[in-house]
N, CA, C and O atoms as a GROMACS GRO file, in nm:
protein
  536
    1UNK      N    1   0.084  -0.118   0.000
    1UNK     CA    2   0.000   0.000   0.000
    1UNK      C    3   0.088   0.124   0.000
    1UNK      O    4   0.182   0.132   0.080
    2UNK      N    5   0.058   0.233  -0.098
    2UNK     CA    6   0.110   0.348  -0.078
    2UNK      C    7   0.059   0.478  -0.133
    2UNK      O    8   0.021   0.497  -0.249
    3UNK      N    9   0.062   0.568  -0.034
    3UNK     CA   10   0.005   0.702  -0.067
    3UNK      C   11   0.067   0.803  -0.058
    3UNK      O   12   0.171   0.802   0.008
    4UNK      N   13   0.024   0.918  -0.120
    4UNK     CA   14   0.095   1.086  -0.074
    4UNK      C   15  -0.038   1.144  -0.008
    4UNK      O   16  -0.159   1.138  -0.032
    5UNK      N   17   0.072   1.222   0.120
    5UNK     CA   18  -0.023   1.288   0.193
    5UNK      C   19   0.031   1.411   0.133
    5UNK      O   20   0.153   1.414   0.115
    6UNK      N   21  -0.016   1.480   0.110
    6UNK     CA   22  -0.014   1.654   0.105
    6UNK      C   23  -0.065   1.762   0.218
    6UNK      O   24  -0.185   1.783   0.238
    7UNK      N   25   0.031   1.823   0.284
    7UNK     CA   26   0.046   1.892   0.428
    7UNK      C   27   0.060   2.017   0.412
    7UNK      O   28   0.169   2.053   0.369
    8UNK      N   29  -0.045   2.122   0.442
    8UNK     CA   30  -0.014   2.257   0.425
    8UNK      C   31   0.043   2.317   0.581
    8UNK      O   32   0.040   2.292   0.702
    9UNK      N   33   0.087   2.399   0.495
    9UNK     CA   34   0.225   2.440   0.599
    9UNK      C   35   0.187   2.616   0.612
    9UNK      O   36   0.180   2.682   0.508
   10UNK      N   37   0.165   2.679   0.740
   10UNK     CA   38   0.159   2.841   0.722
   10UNK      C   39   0.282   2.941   0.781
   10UNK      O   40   0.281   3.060   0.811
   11UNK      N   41   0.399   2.826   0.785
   11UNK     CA   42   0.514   2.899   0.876
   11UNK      C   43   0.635   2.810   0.935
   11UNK      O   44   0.646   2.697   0.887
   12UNK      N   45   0.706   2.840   1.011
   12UNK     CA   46   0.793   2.716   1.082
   12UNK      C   47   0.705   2.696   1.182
   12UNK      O   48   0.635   2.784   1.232
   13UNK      N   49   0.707   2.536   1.223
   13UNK     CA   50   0.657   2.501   1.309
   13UNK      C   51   0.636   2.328   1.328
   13UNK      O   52   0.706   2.270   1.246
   14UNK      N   53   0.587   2.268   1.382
   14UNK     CA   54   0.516   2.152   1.378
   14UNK      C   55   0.394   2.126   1.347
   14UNK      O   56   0.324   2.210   1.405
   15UNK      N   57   0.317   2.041   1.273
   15UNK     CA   58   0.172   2.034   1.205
   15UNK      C   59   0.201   1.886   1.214
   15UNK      O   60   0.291   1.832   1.149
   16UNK      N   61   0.100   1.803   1.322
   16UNK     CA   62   0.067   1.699   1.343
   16UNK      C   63  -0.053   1.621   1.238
   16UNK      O   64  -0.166   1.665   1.216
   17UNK      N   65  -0.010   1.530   1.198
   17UNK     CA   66  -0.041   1.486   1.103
   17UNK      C   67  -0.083   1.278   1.142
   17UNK      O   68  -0.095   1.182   1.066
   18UNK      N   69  -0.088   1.288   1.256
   18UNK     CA   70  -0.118   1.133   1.336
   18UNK      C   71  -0.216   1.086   1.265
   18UNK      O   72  -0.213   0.989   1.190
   19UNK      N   73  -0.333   1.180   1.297
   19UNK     CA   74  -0.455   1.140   1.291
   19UNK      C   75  -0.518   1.079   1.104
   19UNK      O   76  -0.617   1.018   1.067
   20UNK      N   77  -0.420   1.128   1.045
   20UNK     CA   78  -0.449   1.155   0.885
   20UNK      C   79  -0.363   1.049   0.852
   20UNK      O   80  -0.386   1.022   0.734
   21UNK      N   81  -0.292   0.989   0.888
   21UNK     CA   82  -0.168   0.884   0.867
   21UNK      C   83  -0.227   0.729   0.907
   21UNK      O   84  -0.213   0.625   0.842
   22UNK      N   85  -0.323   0.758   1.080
   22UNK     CA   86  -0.386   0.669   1.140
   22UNK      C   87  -0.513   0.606   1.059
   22UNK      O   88  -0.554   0.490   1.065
   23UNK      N   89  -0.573   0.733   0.970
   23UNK     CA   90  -0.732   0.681   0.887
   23UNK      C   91  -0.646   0.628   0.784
   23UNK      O   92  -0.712   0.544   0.723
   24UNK      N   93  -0.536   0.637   0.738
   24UNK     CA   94  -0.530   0.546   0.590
   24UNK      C   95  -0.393   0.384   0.653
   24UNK      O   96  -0.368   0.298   0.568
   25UNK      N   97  -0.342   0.374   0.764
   25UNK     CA   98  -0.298   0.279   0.805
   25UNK      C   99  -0.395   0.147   0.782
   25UNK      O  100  -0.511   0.157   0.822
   26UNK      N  101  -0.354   0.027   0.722
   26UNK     CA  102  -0.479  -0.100   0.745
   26UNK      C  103  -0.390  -0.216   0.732
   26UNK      O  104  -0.310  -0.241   0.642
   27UNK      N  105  -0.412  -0.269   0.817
   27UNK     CA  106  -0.357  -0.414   0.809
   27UNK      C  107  -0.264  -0.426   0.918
   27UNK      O  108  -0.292  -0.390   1.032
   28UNK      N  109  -0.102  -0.497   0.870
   28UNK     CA  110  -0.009  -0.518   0.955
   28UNK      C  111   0.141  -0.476   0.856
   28UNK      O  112   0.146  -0.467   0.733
   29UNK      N  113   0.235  -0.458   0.938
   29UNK     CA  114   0.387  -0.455   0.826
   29UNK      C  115   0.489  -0.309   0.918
   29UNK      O  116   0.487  -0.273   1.036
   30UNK      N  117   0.560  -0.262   0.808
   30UNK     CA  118   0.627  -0.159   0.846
   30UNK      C  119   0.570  -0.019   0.782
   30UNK      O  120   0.535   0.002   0.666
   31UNK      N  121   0.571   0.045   0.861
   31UNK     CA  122   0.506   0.154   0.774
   31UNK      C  123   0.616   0.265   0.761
   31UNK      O  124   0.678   0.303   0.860
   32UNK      N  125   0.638   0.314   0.640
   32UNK     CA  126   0.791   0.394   0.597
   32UNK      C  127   0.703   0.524   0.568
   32UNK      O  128   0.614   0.505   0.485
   33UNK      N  129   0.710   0.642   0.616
   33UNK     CA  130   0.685   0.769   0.587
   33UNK      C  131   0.823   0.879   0.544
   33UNK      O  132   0.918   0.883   0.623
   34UNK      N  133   0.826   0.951   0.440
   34UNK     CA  134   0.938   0.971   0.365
   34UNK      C  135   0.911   1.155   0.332
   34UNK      O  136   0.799   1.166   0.282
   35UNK      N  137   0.970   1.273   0.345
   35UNK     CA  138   0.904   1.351   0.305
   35UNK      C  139   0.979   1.404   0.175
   35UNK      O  140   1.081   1.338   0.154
   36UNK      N  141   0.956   1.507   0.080
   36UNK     CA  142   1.006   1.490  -0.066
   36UNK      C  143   1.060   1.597  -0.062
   36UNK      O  144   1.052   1.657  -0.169
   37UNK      N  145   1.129   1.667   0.042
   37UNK     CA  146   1.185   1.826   0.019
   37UNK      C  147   1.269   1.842   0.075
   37UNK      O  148   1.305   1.737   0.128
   38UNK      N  149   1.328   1.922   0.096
   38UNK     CA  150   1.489   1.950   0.093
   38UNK      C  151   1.480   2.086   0.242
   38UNK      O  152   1.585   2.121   0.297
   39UNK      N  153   1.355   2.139   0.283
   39UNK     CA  154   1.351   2.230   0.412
   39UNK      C  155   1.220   2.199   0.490
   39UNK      O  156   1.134   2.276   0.532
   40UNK      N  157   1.230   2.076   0.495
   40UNK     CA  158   1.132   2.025   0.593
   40UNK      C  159   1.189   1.902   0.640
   40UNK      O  160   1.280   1.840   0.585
   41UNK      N  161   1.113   1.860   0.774
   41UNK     CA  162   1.147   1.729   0.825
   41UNK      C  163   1.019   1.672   0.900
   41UNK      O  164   0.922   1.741   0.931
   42UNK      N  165   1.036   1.519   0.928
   42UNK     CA  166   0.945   1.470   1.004
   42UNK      C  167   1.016   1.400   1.092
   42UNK      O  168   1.134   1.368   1.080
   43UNK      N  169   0.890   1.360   1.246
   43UNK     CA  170   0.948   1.386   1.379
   43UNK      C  171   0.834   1.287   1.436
   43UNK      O  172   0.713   1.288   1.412
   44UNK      N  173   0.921   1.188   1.532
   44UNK     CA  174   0.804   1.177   1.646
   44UNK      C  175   0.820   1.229   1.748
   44UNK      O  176   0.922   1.195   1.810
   45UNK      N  177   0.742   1.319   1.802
   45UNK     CA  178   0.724   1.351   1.942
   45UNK      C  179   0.611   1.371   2.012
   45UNK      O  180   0.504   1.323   1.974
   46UNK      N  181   0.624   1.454   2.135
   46UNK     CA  182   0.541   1.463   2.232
   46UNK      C  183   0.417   1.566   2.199
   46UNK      O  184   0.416   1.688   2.206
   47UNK      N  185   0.285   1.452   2.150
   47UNK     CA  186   0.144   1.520   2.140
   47UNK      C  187   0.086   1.595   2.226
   47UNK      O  188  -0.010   1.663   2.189
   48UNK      N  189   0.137   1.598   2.372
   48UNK     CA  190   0.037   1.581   2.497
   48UNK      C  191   0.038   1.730   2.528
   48UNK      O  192  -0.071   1.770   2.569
   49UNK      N  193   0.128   1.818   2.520
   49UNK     CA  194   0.158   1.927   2.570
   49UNK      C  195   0.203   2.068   2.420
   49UNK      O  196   0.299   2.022   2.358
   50UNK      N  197   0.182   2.137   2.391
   50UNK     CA  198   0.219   2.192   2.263
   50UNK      C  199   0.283   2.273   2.274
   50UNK      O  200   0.311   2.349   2.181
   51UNK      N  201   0.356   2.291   2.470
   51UNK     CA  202   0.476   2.405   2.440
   51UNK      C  203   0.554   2.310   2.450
   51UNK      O  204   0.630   2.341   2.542
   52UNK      N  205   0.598   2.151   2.388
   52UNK     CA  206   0.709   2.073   2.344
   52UNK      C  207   0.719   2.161   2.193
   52UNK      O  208   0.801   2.239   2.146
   53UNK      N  209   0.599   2.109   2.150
   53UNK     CA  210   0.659   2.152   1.988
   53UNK      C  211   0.669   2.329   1.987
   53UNK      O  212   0.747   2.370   1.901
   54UNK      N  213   0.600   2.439   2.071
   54UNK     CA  214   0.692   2.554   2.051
   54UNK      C  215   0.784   2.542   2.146
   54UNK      O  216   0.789   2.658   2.185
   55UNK      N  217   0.885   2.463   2.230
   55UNK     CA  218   0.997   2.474   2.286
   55UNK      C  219   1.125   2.434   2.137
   55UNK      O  220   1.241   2.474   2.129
   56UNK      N  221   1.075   2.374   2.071
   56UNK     CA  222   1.137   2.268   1.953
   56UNK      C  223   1.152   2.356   1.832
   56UNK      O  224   1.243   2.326   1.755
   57UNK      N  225   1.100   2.430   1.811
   57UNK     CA  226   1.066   2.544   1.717
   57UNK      C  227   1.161   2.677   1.756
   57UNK      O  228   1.222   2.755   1.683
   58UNK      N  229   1.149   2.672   1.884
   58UNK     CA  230   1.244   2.774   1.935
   58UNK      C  231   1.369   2.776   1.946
   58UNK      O  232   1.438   2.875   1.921
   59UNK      N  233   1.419   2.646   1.993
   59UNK     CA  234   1.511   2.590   1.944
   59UNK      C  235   1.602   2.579   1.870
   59UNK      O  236   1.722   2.602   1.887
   60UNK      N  237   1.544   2.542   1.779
   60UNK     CA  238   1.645   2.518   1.598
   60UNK      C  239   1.609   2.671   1.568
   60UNK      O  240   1.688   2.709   1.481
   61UNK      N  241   1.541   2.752   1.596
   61UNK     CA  242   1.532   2.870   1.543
   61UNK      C  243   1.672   2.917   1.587
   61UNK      O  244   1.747   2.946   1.493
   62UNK      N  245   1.721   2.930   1.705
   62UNK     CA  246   1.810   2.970   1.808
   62UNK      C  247   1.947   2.906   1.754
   62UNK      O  248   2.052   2.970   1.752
   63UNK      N  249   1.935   2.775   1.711
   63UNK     CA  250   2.069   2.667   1.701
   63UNK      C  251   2.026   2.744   1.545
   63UNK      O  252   2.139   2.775   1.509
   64UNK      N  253   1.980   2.768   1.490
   64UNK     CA  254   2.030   2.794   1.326
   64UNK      C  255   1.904   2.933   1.300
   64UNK      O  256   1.785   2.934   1.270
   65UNK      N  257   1.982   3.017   1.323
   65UNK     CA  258   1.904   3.183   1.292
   65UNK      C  259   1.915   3.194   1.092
   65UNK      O  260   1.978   3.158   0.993
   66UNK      N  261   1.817   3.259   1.135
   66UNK     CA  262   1.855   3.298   0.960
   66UNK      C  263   1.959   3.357   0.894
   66UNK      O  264   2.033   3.400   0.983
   67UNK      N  265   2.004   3.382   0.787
   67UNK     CA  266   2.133   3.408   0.714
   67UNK      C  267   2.115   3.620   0.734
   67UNK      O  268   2.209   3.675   0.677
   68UNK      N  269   2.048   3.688   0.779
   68UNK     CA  270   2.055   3.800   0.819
   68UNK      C  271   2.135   3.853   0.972
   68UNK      O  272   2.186   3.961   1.002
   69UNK      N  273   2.115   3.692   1.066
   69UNK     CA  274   2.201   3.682   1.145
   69UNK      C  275   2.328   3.699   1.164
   69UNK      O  276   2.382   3.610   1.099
   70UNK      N  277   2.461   3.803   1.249
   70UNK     CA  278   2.598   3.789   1.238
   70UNK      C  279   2.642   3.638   1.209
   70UNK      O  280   2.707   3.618   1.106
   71UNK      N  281   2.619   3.554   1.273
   71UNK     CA  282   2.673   3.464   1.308
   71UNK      C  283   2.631   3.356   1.193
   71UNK      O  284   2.657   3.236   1.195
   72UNK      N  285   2.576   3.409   1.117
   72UNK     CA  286   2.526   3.300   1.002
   72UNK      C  287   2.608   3.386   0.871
   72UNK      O  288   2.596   3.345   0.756
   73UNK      N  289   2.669   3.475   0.893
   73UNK     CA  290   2.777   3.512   0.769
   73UNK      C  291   2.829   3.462   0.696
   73UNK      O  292   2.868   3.508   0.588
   74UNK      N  293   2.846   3.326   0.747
   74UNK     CA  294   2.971   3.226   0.672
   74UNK      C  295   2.896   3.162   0.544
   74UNK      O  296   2.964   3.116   0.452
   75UNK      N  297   2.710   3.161   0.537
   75UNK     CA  298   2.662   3.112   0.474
   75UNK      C  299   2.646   3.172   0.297
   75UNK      O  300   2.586   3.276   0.270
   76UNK      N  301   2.693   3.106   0.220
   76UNK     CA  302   2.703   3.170   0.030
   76UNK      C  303   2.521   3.137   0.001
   76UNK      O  304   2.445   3.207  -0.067
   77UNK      N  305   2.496   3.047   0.056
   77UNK     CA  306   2.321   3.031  -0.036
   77UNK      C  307   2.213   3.097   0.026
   77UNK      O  308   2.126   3.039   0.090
   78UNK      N  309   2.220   3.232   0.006
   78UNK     CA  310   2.134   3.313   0.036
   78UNK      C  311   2.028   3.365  -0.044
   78UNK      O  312   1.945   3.446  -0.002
   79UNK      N  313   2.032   3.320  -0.158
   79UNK     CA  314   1.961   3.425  -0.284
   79UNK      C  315   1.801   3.386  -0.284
   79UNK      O  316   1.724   3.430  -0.370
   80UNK      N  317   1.746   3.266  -0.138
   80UNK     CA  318   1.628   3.223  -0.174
   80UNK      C  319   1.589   3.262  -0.042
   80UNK      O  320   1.526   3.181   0.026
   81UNK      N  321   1.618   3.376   0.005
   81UNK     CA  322   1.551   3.461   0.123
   81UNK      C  323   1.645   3.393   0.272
   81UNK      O  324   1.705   3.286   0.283
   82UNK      N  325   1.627   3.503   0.372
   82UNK     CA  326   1.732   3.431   0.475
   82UNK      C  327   1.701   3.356   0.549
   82UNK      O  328   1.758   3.335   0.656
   83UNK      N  329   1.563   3.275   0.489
   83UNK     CA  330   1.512   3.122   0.648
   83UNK      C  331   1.561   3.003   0.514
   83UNK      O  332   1.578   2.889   0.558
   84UNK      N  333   1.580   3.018   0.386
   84UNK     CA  334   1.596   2.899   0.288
   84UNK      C  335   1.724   2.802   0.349
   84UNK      O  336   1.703   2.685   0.378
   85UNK      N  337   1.869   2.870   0.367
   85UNK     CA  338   1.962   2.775   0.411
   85UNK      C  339   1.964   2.749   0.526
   85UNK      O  340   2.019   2.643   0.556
   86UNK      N  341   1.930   2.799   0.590
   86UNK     CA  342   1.893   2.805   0.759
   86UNK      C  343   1.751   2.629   0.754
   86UNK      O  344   1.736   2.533   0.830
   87UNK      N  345   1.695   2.664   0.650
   87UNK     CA  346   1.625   2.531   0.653
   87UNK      C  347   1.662   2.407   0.581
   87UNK      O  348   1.584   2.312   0.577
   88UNK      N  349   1.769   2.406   0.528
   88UNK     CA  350   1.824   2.278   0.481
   88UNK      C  351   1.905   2.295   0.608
   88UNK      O  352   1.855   2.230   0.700
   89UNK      N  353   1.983   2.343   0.634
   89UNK     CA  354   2.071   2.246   0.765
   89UNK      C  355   1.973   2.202   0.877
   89UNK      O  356   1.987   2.082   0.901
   90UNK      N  357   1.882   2.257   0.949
   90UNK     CA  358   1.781   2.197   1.035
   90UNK      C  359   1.708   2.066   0.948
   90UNK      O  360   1.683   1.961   1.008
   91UNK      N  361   1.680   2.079   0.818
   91UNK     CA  362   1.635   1.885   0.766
   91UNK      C  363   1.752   1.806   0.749
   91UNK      O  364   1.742   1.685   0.730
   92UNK      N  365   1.896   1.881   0.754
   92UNK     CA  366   1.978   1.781   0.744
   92UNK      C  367   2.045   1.729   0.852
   92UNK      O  368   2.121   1.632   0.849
   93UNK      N  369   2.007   1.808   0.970
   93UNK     CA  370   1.989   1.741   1.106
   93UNK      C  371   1.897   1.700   1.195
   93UNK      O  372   1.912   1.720   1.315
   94UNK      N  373   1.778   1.632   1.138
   94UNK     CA  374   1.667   1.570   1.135
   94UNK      C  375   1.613   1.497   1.042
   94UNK      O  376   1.614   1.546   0.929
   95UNK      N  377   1.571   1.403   1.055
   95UNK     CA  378   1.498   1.257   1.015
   95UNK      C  379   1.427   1.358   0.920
   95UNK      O  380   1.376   1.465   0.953
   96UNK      N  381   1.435   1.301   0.789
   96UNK     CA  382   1.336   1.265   0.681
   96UNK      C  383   1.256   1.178   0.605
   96UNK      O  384   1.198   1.194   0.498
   97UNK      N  385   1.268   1.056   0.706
   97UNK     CA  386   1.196   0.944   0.718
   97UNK      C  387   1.155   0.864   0.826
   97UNK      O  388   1.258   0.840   0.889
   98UNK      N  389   1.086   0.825   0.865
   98UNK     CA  390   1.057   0.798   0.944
   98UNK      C  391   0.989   0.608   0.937
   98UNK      O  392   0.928   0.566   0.839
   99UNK      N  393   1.016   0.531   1.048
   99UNK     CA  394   0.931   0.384   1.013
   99UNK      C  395   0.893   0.363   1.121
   99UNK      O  396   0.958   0.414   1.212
  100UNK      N  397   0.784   0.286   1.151
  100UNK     CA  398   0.699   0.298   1.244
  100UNK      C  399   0.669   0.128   1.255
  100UNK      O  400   0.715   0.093   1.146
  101UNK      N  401   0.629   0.024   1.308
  101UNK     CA  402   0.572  -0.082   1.324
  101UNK      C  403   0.395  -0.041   1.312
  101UNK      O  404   0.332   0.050   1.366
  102UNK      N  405   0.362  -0.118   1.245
  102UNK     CA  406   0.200  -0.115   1.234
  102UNK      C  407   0.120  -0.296   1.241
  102UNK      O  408   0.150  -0.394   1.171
  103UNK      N  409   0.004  -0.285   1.361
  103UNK     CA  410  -0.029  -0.388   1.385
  103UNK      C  411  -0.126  -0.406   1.408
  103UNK      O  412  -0.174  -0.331   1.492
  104UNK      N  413  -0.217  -0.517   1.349
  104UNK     CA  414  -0.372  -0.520   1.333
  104UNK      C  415  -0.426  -0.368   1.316
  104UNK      O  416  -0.515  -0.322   1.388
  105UNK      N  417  -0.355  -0.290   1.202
  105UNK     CA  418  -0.354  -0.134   1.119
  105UNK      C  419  -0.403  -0.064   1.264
  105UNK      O  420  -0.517  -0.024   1.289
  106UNK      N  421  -0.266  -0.059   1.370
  106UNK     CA  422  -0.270   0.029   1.433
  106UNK      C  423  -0.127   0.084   1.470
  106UNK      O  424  -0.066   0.020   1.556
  107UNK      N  425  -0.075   0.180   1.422
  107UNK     CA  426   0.044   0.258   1.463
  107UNK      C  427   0.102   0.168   1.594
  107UNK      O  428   0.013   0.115   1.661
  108UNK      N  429   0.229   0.149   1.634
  108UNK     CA  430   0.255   0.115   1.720
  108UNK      C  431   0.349   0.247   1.799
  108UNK      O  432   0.467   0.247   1.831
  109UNK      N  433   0.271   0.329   1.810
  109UNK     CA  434   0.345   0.437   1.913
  109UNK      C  435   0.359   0.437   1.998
  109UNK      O  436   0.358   0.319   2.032
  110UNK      N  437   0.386   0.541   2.142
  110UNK     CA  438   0.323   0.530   2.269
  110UNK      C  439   0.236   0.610   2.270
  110UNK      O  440   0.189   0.684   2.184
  111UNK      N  441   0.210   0.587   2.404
  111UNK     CA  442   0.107   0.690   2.465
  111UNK      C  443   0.102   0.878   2.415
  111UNK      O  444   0.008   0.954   2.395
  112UNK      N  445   0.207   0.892   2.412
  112UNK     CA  446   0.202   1.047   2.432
  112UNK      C  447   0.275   1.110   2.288
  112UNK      O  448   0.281   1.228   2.254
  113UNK      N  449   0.343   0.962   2.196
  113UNK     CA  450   0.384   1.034   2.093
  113UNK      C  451   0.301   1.034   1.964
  113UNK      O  452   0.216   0.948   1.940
  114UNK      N  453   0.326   1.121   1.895
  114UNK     CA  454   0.242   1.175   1.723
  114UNK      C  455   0.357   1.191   1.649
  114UNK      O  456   0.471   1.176   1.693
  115UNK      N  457   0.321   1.228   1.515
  115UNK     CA  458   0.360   1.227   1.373
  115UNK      C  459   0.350   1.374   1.359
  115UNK      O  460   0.249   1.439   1.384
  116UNK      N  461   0.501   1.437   1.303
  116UNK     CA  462   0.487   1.608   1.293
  116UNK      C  463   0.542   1.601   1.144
  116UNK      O  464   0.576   1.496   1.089
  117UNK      N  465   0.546   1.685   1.105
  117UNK     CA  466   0.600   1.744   0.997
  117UNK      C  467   0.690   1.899   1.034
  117UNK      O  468   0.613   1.994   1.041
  118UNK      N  469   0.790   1.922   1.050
  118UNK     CA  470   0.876   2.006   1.078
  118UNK      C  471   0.897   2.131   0.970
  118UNK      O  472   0.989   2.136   0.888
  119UNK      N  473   0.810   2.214   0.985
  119UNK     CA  474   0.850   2.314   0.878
  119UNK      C  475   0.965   2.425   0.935
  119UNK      O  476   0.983   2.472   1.047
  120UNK      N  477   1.026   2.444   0.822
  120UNK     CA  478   1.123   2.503   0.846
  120UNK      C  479   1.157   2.634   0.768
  120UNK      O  480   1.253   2.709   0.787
  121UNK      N  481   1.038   2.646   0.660
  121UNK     CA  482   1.011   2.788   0.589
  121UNK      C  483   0.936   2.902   0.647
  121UNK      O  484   0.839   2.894   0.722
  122UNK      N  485   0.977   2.982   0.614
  122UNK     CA  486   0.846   3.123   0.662
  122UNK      C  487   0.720   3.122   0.619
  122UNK      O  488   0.619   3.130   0.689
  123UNK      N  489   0.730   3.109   0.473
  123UNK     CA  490   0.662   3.112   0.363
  123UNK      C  491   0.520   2.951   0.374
  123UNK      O  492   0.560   2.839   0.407
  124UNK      N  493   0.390   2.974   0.346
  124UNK     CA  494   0.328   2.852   0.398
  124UNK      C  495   0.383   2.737   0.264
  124UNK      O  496   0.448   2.788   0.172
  125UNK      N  497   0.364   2.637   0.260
  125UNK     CA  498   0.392   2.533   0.160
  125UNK      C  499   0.290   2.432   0.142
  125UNK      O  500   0.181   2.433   0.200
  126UNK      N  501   0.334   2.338   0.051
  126UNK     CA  502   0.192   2.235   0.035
  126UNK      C  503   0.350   2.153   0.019
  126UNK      O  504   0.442   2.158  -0.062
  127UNK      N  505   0.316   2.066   0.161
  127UNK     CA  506   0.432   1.960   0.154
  127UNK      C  507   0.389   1.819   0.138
  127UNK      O  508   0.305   1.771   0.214
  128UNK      N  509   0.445   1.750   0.042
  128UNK     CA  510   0.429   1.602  -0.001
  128UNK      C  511   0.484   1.492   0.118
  128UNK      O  512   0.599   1.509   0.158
  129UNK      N  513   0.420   1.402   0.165
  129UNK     CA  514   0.477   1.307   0.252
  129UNK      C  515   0.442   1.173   0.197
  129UNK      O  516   0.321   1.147   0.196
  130UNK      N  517   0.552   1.054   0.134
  130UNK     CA  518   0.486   0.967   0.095
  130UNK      C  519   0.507   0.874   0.190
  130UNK      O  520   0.614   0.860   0.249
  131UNK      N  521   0.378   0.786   0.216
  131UNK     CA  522   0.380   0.655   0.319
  131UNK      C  523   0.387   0.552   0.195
  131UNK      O  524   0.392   0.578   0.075
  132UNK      N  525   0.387   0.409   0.270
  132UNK     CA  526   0.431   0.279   0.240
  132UNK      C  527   0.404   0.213   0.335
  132UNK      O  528   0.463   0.238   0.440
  133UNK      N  529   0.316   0.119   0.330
  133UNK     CA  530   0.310   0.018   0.418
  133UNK      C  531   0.319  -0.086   0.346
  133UNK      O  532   0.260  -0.097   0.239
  134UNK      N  533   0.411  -0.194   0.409
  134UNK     CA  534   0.452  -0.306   0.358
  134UNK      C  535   0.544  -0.416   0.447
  134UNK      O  536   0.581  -0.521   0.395
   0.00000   0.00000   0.00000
């Protein structure tokens, strides 16, 4: 089985995407979620509380400022606004795939974790995520 989810995006942030992943899961196998871009990432973490995901956001904002930043000087790929390279190094230090165990087509997570999608643009996007279960 395999599908594209398509994820709109209005900023950096996290956009939980469990519940939309959970209605098309069926059966049993591995389930491989993959995303198709080069300034985004996907994440499991903590659903329960949502100043995890703005502590997480704040974060990588902090560990990688935009290229208008002193300290981001050193960076040459600037010409696609100053959050563009600032968001390939945050997906290239984060999972862009993700696999999950799925059983009698139920996610095998825990309790408190979900499925994010990590945006890492200013700008909103329509981001592609392809699953696979198999």
């Amino acid at each position: 089985m395999q599908t594209v989810f398509q994820i709109h995006t209005t900023g950096p942030g996290l956009y939980e995407v469990t519940s939309e992943v959970a209605d098309w899961v069926r059966g049993s196998g591995l389930l491989t979620l993959f995303i198709q871009h080069t300034s985004a990432s996907l994440l499991i973490q903590e659903n329960a509380d949502p100043e995890v995901q703005t502590d997480l956001t704040a974060f990588f904002h902090r560990l990688v400022p935009p290229t208008t930043d002193p300290s981001m000087s050193y960076l040459t790929h600037t010409y696609e606004g100053p959050d563009d390279m600032p968001a390939h190094i945050k997906a290239a230090l984060l999972p862009v795939s993700l696999s999950i165990p799925v059983t009698d087509g139920r996610m095998a997570l825990g309790a408190w974790q979900g499925i994010y999608l990590f945006e890492h643009r200013n700008a909103p996007h329509t981001r592609r995520v392809v699953a696979h279960l198999g």
